[in-house]
Gaussian input, Z-matrix of N, CA and C with variables (Angstrom, degrees):
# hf/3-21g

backbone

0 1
 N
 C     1     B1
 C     2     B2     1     A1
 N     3     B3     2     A2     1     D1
 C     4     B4     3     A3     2     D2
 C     5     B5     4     A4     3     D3
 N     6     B6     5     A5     4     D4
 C     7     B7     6     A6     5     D5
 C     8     B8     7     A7     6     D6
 N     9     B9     8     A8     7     D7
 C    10    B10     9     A9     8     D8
 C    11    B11    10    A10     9     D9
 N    12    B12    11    A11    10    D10
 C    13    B13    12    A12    11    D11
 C    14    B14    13    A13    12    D12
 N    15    B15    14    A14    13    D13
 C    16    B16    15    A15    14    D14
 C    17    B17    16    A16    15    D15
 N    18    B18    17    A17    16    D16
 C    19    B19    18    A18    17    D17
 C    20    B20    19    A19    18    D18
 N    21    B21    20    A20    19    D19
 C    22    B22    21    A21    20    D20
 C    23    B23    22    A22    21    D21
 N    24    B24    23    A23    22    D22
 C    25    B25    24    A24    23    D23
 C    26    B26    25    A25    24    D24
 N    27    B27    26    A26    25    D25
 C    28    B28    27    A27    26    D26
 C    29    B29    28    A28    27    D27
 N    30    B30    29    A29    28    D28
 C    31    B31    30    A30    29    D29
 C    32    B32    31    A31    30    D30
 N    33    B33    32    A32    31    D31
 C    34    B34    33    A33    32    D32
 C    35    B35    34    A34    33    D33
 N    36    B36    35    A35    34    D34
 C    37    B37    36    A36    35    D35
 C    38    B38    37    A37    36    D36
 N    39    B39    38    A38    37    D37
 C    40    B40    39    A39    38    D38
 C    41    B41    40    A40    39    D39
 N    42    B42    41    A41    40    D40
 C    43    B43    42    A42    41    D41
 C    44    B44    43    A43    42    D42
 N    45    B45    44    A44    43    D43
 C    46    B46    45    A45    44    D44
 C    47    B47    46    A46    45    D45
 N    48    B48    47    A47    46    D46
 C    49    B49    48    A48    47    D47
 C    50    B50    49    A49    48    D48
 N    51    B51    50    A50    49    D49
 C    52    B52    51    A51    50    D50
 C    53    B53    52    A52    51    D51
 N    54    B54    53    A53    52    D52
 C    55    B55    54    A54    53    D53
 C    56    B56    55    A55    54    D54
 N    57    B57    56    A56    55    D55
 C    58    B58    57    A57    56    D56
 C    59    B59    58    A58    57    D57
 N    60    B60    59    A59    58    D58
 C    61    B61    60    A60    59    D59
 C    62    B62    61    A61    60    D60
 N    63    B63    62    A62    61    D61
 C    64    B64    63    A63    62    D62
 C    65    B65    64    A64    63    D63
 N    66    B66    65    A65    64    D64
 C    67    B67    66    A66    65    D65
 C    68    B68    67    A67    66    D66
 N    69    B69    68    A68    67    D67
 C    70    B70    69    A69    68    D68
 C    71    B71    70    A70    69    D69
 N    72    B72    71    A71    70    D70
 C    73    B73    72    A72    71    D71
 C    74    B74    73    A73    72    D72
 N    75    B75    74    A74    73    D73
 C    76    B76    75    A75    74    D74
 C    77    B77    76    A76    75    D75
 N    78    B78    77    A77    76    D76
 C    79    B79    78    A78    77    D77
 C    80    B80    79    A79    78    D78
 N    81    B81    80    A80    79    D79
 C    82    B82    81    A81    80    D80
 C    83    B83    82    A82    81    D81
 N    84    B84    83    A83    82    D82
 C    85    B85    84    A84    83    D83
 C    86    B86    85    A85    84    D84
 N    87    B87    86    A86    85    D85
 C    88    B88    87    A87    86    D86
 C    89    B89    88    A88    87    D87
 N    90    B90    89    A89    88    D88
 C    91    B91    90    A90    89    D89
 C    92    B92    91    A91    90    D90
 N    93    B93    92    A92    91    D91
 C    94    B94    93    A93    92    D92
 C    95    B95    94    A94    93    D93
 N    96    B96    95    A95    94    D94
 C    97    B97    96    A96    95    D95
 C    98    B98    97    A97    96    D96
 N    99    B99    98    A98    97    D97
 C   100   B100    99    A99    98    D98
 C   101   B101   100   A100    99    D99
 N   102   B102   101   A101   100   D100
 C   103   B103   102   A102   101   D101
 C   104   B104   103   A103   102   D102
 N   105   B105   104   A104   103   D103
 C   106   B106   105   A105   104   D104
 C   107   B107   106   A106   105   D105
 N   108   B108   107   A107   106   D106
 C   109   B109   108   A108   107   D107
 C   110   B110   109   A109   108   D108
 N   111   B111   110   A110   109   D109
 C   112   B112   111   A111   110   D110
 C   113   B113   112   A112   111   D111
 N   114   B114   113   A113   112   D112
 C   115   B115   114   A114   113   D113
 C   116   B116   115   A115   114   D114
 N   117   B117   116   A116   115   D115
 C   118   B118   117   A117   116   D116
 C   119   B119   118   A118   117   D117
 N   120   B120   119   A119   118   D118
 C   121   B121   120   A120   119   D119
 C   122   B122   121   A121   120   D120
 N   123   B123   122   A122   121   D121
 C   124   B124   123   A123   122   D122
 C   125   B125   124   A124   123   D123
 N   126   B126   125   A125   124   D124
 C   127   B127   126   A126   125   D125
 C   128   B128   127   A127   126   D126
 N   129   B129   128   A128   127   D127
 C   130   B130   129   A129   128   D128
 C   131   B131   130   A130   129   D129
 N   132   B132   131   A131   130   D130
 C   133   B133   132   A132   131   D131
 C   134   B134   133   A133   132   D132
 N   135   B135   134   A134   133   D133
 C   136   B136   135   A135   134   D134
 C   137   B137   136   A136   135   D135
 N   138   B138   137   A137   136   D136
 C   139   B139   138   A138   137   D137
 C   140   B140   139   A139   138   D138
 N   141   B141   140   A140   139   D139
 C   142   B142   141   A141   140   D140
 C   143   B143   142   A142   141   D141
 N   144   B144   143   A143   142   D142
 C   145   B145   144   A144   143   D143
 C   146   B146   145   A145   144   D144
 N   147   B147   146   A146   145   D145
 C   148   B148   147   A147   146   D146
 C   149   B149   148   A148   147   D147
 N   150   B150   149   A149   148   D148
 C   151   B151   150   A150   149   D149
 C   152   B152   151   A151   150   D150
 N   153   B153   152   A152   151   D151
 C   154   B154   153   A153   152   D152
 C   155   B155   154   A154   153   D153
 N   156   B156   155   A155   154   D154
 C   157   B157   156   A156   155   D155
 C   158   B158   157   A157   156   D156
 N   159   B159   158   A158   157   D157
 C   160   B160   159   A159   158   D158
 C   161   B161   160   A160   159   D159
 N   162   B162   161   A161   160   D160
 C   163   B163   162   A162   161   D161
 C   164   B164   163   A163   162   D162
 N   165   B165   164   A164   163   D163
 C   166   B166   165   A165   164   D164
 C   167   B167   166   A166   165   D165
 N   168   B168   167   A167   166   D166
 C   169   B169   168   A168   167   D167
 C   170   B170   169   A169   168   D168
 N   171   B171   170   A170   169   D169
 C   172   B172   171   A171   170   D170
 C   173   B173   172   A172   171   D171
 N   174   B174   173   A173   172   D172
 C   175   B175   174   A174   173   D173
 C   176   B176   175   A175   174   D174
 N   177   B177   176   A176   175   D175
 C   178   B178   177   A177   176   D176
 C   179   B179   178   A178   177   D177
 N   180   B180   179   A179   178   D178
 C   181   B181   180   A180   179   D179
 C   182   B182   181   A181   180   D180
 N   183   B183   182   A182   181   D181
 C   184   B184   183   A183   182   D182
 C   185   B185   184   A184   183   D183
 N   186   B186   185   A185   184   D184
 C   187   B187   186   A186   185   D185
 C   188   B188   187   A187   186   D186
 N   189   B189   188   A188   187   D187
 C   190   B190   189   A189   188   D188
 C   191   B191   190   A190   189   D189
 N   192   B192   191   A191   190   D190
 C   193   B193   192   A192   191   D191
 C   194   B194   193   A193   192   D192
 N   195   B195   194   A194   193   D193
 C   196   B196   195   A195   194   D194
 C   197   B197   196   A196   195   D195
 N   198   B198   197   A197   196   D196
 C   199   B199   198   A198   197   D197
 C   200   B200   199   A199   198   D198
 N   201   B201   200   A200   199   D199
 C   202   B202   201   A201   200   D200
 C   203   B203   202   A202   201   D201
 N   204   B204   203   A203   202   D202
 C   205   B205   204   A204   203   D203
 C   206   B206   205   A205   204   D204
 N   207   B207   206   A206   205   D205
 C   208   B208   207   A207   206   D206
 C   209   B209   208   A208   207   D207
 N   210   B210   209   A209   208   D208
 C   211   B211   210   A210   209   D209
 C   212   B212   211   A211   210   D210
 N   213   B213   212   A212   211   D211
 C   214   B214   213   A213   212   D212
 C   215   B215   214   A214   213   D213
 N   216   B216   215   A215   214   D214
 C   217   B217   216   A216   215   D215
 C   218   B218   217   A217   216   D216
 N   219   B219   218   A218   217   D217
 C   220   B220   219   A219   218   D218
 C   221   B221   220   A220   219   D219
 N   222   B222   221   A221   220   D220
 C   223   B223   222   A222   221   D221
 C   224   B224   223   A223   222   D222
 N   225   B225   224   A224   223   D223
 C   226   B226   225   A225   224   D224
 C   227   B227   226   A226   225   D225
 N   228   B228   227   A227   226   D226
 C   229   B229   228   A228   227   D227
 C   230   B230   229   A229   228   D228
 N   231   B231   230   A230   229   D229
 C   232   B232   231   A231   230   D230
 C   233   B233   232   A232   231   D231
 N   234   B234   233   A233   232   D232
 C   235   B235   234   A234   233   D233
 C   236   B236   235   A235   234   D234
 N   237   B237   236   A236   235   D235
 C   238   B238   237   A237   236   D236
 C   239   B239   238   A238   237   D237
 N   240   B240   239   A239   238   D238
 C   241   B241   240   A240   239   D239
 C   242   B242   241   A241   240   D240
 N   243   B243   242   A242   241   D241
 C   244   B244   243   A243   242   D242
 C   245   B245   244   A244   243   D243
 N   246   B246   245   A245   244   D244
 C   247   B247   246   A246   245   D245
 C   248   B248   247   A247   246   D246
 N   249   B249   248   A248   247   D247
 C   250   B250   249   A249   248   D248
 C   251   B251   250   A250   249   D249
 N   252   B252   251   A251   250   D250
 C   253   B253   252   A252   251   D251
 C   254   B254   253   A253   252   D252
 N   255   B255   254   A254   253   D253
 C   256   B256   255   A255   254   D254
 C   257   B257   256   A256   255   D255
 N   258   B258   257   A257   256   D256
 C   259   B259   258   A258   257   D257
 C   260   B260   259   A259   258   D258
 N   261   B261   260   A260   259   D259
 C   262   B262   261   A261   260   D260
 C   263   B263   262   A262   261   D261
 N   264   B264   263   A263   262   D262
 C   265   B265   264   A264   263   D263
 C   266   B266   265   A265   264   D264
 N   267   B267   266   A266   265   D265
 C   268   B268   267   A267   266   D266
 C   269   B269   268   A268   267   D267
 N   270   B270   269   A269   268   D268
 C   271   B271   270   A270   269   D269
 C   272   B272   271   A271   270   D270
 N   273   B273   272   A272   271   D271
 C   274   B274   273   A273   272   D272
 C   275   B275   274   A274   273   D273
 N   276   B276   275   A275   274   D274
 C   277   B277   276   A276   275   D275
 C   278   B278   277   A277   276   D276
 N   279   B279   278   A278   277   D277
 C   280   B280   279   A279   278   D278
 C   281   B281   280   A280   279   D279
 N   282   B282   281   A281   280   D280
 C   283   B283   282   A282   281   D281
 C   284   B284   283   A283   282   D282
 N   285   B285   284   A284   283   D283
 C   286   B286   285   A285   284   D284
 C   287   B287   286   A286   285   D285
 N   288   B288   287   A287   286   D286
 C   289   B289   288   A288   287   D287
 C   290   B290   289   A289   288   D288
 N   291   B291   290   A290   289   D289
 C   292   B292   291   A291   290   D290
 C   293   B293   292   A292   291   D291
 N   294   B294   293   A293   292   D292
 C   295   B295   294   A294   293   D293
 C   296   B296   295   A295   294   D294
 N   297   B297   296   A296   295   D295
 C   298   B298   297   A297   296   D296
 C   299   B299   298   A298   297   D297
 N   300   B300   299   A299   298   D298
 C   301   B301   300   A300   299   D299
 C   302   B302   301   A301   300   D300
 N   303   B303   302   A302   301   D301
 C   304   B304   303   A303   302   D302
 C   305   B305   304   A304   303   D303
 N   306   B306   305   A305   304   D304
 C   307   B307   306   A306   305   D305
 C   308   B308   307   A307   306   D306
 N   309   B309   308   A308   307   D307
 C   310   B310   309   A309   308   D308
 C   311   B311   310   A310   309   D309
 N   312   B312   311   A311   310   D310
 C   313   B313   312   A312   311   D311
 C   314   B314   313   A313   312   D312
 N   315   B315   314   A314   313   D313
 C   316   B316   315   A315   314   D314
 C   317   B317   316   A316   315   D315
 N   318   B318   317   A317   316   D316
 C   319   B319   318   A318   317   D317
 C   320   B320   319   A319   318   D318
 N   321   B321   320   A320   319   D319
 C   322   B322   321   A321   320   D320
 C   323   B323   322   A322   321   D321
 N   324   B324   323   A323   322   D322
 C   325   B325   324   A324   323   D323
 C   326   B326   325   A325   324   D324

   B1=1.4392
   B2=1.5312
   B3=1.3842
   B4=1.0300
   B5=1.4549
   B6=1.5347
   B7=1.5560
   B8=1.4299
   B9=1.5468
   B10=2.0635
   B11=1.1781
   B12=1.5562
   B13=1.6712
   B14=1.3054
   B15=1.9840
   B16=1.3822
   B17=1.2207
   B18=1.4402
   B19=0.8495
   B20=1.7417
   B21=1.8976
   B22=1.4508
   B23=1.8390
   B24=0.8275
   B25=1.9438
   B26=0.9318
   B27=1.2544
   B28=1.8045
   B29=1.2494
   B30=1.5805
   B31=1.7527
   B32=1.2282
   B33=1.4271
   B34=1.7281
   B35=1.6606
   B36=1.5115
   B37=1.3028
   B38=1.8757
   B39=1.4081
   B40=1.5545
   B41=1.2074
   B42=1.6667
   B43=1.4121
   B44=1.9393
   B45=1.1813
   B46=1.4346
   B47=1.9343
   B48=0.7868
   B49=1.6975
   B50=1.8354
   B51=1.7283
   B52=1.5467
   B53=1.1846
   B54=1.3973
   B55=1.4720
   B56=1.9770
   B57=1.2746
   B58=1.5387
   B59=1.5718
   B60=1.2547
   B61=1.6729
   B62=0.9940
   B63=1.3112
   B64=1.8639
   B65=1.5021
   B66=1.4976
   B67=1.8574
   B68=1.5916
   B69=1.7941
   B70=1.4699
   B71=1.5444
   B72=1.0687
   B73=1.7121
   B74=1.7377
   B75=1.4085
   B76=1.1078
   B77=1.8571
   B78=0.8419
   B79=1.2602
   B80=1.7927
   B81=1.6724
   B82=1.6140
   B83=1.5422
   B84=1.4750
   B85=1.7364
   B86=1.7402
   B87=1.5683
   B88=1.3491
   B89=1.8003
   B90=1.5127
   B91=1.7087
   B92=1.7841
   B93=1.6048
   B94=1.0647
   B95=1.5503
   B96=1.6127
   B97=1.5272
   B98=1.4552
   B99=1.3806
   B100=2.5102
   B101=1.6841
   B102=1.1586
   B103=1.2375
   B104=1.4262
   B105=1.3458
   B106=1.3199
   B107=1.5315
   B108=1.3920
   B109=1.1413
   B110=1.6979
   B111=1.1988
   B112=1.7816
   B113=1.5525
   B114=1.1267
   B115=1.5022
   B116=1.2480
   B117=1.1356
   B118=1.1331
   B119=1.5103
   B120=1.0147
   B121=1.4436
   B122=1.3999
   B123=0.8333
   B124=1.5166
   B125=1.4569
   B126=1.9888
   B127=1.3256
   B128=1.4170
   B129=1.1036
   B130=1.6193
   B131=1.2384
   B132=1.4733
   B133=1.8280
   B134=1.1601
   B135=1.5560
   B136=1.0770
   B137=1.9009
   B138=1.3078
   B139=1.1523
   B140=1.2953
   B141=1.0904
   B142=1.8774
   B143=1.6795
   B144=1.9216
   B145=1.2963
   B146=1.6563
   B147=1.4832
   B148=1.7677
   B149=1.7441
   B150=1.4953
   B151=1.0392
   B152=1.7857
   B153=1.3547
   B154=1.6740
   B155=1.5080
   B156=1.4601
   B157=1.2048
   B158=1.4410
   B159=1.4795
   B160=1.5801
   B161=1.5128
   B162=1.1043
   B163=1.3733
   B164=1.3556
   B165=1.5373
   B166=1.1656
   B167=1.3039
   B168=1.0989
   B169=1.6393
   B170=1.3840
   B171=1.2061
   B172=1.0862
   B173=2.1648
   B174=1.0519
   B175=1.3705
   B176=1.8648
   B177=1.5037
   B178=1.4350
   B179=1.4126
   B180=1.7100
   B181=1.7560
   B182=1.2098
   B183=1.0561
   B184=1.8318
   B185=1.4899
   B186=1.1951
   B187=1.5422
   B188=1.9765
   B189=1.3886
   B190=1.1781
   B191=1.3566
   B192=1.6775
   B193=1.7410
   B194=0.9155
   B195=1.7256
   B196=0.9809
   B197=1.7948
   B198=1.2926
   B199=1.5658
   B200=1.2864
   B201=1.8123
   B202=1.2231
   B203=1.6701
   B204=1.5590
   B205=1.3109
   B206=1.5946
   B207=1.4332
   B208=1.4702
   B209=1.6027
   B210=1.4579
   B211=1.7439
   B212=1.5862
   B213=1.3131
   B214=1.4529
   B215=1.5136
   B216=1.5151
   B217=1.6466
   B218=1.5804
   B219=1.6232
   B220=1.4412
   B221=2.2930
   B222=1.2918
   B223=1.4686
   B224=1.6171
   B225=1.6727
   B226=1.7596
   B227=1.6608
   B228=1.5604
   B229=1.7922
   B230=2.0331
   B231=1.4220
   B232=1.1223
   B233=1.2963
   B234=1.0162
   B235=1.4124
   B236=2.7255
   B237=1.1368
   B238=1.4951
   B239=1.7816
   B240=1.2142
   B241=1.1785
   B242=1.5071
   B243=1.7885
   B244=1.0722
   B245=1.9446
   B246=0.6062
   B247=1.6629
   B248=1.6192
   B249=1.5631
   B250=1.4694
   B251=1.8393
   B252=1.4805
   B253=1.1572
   B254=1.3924
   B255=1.0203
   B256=2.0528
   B257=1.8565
   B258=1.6632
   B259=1.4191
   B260=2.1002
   B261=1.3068
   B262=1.9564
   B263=1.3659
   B264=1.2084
   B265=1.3956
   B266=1.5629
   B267=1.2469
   B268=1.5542
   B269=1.6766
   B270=1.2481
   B271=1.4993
   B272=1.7951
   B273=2.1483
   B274=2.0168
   B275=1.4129
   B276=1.3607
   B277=1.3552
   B278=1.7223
   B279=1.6461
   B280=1.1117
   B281=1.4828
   B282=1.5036
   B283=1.5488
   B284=1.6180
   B285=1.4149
   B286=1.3828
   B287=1.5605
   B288=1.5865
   B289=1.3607
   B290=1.0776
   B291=1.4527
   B292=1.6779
   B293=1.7889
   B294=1.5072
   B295=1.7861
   B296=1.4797
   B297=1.5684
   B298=1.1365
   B299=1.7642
   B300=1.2830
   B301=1.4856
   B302=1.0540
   B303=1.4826
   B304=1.3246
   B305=1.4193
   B306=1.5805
   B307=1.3210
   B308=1.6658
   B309=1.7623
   B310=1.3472
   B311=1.4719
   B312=1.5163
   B313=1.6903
   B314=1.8252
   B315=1.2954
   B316=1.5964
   B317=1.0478
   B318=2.0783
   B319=1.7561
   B320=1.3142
   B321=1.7714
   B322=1.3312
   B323=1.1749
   B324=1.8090
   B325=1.4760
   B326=2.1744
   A1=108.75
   A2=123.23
   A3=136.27
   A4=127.54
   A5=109.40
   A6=113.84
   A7=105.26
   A8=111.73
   A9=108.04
   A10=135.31
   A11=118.85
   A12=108.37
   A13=118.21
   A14=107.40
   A15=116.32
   A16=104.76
   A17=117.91
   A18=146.13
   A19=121.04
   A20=128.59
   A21=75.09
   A22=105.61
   A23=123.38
   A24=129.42
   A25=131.03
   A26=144.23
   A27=153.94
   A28=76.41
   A29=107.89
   A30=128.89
   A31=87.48
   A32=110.56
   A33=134.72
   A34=102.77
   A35=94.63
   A36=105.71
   A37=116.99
   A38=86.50
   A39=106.29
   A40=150.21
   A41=105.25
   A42=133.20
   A43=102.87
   A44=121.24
   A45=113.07
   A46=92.15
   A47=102.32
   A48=119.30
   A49=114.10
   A50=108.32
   A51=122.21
   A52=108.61
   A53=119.00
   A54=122.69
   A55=92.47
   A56=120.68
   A57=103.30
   A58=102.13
   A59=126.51
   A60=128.60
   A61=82.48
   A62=134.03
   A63=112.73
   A64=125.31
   A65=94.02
   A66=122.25
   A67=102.73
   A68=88.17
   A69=91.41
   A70=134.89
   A71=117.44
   A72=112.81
   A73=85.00
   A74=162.36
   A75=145.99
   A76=91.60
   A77=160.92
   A78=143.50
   A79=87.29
   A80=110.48
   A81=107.82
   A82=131.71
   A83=96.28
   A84=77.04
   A85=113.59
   A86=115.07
   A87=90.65
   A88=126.63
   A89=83.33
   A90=113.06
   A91=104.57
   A92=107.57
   A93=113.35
   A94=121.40
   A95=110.63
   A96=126.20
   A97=91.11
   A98=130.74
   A99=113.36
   A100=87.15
   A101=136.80
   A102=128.02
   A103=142.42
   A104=141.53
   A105=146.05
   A106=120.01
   A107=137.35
   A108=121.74
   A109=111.74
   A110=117.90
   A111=117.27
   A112=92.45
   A113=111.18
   A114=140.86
   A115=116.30
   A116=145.90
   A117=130.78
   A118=138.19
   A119=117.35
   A120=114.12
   A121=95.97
   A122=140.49
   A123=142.34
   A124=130.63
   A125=98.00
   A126=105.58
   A127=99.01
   A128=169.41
   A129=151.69
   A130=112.37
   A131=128.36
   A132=126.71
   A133=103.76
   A134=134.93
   A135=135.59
   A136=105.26
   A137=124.38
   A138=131.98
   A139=126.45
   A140=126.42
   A141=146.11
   A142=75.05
   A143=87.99
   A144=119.37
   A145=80.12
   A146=108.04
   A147=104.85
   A148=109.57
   A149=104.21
   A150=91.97
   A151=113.29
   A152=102.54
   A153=109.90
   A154=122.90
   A155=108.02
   A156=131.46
   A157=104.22
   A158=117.83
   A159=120.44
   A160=109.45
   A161=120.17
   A162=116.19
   A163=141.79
   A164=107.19
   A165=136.22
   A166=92.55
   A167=169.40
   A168=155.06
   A169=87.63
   A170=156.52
   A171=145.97
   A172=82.92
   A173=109.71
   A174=118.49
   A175=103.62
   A176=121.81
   A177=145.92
   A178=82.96
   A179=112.06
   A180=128.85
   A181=117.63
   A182=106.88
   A183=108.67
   A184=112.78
   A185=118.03
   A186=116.05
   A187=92.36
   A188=114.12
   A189=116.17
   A190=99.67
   A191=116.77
   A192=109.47
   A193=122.75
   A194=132.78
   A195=144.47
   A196=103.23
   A197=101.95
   A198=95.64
   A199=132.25
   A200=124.10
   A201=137.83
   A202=113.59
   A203=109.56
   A204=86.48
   A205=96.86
   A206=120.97
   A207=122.93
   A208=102.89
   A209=105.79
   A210=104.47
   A211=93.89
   A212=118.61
   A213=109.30
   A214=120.73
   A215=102.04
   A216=101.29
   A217=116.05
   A218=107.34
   A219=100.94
   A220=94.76
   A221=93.44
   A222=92.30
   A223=122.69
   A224=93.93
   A225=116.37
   A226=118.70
   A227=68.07
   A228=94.10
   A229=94.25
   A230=134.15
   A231=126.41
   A232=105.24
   A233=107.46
   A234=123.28
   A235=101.56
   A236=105.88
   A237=130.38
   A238=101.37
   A239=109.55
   A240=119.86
   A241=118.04
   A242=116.10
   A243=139.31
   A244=89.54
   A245=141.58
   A246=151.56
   A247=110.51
   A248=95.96
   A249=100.26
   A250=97.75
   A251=129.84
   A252=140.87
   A253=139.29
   A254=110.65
   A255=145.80
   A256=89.30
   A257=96.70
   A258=103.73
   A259=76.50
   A260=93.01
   A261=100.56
   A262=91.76
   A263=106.95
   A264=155.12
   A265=90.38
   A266=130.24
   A267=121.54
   A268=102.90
   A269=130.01
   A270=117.19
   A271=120.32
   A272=82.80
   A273=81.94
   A274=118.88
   A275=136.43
   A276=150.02
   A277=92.15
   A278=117.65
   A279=122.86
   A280=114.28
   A281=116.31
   A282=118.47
   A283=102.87
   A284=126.26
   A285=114.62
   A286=106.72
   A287=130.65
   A288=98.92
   A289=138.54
   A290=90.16
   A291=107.05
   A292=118.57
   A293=106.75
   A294=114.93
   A295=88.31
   A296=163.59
   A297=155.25
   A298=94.95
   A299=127.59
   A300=127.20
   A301=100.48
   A302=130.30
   A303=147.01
   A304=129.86
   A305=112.56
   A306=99.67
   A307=111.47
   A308=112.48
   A309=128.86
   A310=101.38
   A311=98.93
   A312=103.92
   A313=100.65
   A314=102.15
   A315=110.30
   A316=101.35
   A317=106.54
   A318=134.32
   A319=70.96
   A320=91.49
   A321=141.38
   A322=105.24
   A323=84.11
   A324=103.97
   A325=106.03
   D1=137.63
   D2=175.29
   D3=-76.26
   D4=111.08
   D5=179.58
   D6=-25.44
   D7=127.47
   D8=141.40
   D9=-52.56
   D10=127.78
   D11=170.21
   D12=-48.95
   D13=-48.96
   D14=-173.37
   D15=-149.56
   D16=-175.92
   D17=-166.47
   D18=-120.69
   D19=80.87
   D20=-170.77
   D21=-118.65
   D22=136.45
   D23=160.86
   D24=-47.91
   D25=127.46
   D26=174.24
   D27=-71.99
   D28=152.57
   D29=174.45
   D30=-71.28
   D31=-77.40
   D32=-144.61
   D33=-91.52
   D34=122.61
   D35=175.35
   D36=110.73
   D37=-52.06
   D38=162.73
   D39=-59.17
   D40=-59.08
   D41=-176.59
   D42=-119.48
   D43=-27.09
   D44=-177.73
   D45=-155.30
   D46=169.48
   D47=-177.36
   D48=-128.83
   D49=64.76
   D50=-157.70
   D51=-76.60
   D52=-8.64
   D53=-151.03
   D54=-76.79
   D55=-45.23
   D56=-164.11
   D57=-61.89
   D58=-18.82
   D59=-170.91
   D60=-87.20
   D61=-79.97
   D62=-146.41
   D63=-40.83
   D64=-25.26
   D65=175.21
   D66=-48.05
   D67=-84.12
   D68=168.56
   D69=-40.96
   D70=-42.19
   D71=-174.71
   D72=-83.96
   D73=-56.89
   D74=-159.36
   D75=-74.65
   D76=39.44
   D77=-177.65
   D78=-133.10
   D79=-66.87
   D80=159.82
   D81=-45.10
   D82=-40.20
   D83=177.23
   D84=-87.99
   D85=-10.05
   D86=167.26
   D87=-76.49
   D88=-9.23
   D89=178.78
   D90=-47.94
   D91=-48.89
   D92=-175.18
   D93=-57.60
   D94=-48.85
   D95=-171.14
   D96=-71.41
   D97=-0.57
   D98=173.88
   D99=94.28
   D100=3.63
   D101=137.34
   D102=-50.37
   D103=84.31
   D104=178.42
   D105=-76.91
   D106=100.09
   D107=-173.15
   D108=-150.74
   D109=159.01
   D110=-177.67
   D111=-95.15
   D112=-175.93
   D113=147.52
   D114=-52.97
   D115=-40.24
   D116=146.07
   D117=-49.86
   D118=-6.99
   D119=163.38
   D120=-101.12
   D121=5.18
   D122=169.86
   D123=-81.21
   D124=-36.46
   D125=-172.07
   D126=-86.80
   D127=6.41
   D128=127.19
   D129=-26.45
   D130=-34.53
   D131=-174.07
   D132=-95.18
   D133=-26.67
   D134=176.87
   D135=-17.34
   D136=124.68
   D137=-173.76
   D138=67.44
   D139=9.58
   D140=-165.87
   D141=-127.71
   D142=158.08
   D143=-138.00
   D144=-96.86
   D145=176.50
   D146=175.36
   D147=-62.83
   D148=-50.36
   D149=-149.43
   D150=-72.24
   D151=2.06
   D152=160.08
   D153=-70.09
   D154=-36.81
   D155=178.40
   D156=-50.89
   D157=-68.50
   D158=-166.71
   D159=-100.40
   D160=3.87
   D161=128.22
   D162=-30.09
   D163=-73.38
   D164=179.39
   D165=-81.17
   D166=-140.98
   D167=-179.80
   D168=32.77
   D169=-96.49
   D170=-82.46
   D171=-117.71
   D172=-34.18
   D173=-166.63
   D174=-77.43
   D175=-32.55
   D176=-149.12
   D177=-85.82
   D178=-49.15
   D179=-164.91
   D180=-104.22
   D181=22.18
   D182=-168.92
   D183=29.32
   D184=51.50
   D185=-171.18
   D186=-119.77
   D187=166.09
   D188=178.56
   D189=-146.60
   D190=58.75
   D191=152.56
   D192=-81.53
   D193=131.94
   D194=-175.32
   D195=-59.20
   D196=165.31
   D197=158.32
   D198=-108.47
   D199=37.84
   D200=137.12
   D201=-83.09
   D202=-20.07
   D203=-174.48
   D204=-101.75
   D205=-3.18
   D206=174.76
   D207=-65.22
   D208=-30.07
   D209=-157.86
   D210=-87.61
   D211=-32.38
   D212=-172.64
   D213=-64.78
   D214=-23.41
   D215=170.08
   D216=-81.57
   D217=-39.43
   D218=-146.69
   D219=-96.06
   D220=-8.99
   D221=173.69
   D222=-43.07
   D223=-56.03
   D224=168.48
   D225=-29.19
   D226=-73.41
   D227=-159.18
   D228=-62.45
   D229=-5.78
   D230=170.57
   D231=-95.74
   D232=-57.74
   D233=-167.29
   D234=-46.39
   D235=-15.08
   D236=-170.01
   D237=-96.40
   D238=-36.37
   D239=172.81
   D240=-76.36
   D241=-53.86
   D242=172.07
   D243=-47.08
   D244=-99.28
   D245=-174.14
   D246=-16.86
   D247=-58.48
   D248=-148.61
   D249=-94.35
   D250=-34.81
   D251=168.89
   D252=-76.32
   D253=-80.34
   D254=163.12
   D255=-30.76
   D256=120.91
   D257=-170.13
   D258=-137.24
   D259=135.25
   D260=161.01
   D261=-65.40
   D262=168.45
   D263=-154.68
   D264=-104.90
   D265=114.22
   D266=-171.50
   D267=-94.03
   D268=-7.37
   D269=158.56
   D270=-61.57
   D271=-36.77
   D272=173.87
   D273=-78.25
   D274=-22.55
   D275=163.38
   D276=-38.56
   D277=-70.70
   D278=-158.19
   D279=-62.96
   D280=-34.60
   D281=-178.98
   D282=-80.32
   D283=-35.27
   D284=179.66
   D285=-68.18
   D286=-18.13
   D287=163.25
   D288=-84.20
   D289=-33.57
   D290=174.57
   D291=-51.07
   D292=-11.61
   D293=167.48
   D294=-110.49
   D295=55.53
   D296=97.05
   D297=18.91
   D298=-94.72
   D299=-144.36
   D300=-97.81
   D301=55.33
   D302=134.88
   D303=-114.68
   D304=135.14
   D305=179.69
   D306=-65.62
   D307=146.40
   D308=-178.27
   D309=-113.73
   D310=160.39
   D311=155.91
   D312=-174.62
   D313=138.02
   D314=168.48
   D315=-98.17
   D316=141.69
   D317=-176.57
   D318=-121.73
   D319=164.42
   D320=165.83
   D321=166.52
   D322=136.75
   D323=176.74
   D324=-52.79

């Protein structure tokens, strides 16, 4: 069998499990624009891109935030989570060293 060039990892699912935060920080930042909503109006986009996301938010609420001004709130409030919460997956810690002298790279859509 022929050596690998590389190696590459799905973010989500794989290496960290982001999906309950993105919830949370999209649930606050629509919080911000007079939007009130659970996770359940959330899980229909689950895997659809943002700008489907606040689309459909925006269509559900008769609201029309763009998604620069969606990203300018909810970037923060993820990006706070990402830091202070969001731990890798310590089986993926363990397999990305154990390939050390291979090239790596994490995809996501």
């Amino acid at each position: 069998m022929e050596r690998p060039l590389a190696y590459l990892f799905d973010l989500d699912g794989t290496i960290i499990d982001s999906e309950p935060w993105h919830k949370l920080a999209e649930i606050e930042a629509f919080a911000h624009f007079g939007i009130e909503l659970d996770e359940t109006v959330l899980n229909p986009y689950m895997g659809n891109t943002l700008p489907v996301l606040v689309a459909g938010i925006n269509s559900r609420f008769g609201k029309a935030i763009s998604v620069i001004e969606f990203l300018a709130v909810e970037q923060p409030i993820l990006q706070q989570y990402i830091e202070q919460e969001m731990h890798i997956f310590s089986d993926a810690l363990d397999l990305i060293s154990r390939l050390a002298e291979f090239n790596k790279a994490i995809v996501t859509s």
